[in-house]
C-alpha positions in Angstrom: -12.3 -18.3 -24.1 -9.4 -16.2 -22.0 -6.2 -18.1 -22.1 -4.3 -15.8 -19.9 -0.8 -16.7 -18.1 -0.1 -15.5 -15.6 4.0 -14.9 -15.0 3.9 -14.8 -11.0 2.1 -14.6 -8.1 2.2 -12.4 -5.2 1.0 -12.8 -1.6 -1.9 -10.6 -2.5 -2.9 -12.9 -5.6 -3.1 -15.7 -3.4 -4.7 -14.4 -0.5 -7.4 -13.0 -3.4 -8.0 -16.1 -4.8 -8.4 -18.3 -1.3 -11.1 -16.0 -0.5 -12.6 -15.4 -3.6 -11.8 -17.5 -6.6 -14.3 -14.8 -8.6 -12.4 -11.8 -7.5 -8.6 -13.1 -8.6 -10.6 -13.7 -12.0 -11.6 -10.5 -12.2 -8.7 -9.2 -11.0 -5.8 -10.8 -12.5 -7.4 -12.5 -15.8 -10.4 -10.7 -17.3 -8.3 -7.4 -15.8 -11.3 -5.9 -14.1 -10.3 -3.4 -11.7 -13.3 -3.0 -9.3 -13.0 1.0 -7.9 -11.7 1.6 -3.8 -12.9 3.5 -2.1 -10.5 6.4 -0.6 -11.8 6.5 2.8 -11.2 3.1 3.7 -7.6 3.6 2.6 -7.2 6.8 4.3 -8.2 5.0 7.5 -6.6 2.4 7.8 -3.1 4.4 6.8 -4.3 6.9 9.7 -4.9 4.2 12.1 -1.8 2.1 11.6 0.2 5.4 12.1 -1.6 6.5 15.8 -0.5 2.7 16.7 3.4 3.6 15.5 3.3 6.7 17.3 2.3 5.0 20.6 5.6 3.2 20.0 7.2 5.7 19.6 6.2 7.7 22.2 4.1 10.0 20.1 0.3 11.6 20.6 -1.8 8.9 18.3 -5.1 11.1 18.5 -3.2 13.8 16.7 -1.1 10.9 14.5 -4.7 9.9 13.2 -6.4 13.4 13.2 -3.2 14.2 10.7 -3.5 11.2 8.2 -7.1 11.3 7.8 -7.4 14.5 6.4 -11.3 14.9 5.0 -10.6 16.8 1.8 -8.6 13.6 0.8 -11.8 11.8 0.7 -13.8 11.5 -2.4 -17.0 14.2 -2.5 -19.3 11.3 -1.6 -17.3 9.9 1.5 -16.7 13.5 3.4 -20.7 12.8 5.2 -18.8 10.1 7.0 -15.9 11.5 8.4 -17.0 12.4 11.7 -18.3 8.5 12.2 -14.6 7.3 10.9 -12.9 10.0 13.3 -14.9 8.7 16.3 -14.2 5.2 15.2 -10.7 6.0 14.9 -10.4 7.2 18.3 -12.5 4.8 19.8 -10.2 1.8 18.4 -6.6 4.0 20.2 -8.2 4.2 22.8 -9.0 0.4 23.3 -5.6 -0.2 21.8 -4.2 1.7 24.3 -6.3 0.0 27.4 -5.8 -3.8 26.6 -1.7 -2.9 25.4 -1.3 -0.9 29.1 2.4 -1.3 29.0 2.9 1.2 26.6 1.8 3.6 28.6 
């Protein structure tokens, strides 16, 4: 039997266990690390910087073309770049039409 302590808990512990009670096991008490993938992180960094740059009066299509760089992505994620890219570009482009006072 694991008798574990934990010493704190972060936001992120939390949020882990309210969603899956398995997961923060894994995760903070057996200290199973389950592997990321890089694209999804790669992503979502490239998306959240096109939607600074419309703030700050930046291109976001070349923000997000700049972040999510495909030879950052693991060998096995490259086949779906061009599907992430046009996502991407598809979810500025919505950001941009339902926040039209940015523009």
């Amino acid at each position: 039997m694991n008798n574990a302590k934990l010493n704190r808990f972060s936001p992120s512990m939390i949020i882990d266990y309210l969603s899956c009670p398995m997961l923060f096991y894994y995760r903070y008490i057996a200290k199973i690390y389950l592997p990321q993938k890089q694209i999804h992180l790669l992503f979502g960094g490239a998306v959240h910087a096109a939607v600074e740059g419309i703030y700050e009066k930046q291109d976001p299509f070349d923000l997000f073309k700049n972040h999510f760089i495909k030879s950052k992505l693991l060998d096995e994620e490259k086949k779906d770049h061009k599907e992430y890219v046009d996502l991407g570009n598809e979810m500025i482009r919505n950001y941009i039409k339902t926040h039209k006072t940015l523009s």
